[in-house]
N, C-alpha and C positions, 0 to 999 in steps of 0.2 A: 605558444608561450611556455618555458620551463619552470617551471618552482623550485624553489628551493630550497630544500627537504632540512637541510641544516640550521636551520634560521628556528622553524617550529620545534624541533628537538631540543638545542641550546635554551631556548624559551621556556622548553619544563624543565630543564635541570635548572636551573637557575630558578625557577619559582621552589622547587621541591629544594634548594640549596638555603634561600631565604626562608622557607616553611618551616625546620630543622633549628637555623640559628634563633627565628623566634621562639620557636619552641625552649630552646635550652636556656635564653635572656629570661623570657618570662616563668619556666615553669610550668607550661600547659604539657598536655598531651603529647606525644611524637604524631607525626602524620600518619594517615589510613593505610594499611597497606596498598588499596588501589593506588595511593600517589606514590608510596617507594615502589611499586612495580612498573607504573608508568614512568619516571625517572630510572629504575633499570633499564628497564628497554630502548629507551629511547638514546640511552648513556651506550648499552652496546649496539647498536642502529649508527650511531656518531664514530665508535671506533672502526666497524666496518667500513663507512662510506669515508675514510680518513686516506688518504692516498699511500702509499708506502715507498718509503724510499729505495730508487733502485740503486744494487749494487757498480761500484764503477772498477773497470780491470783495466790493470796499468800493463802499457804497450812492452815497459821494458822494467826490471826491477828499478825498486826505488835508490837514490845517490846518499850512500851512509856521509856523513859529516869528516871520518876523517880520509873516507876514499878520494882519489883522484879526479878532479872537478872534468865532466865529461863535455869542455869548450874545448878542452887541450890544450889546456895552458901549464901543465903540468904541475901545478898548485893543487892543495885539497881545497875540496871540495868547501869548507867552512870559512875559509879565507878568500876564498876569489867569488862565487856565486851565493854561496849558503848565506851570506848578510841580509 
């Protein structure tokens, strides 16, 4: 069975997000450093395991708008396909 590691992470930053705003509504204390270190960590743990988008390479350059629309219809490009 996998667990999933995102679920408990998100669950401290968000406790240590609501610890903070009460803090600021009421006036008390800021939190321990044990919990802004636990919400760091956990806050960089979340951007590591966060997927990265891969880059994508185009086959042929891109069709400027007033180049020659490449069906061959001999129309630019913004007038026949570019709509």
């Amino acid at each position: 069975m996998s667990t999933n590691r995102s679920q408990p992470l998100s669950t401290i930053v968000d406790l240590f997000l609501i610890a903070t705003l009460l803090a600021m509504l009421f006036g008390s204390a800021p939190p321990s450093p044990a919990v802004q270190a636990a919400a760091r960590i956990s806050r960089d743990e979340l951007a590591e395991a966060s997927p990265q988008a891969a880059q994508v390479k185009r086959a042929q350059p891109k069709v400027g708008r007033n180049d020659p629309c490449p069906c061959g219809s001999g129309r630019k490009y913004k007038y026949c396909h570019g709509r």
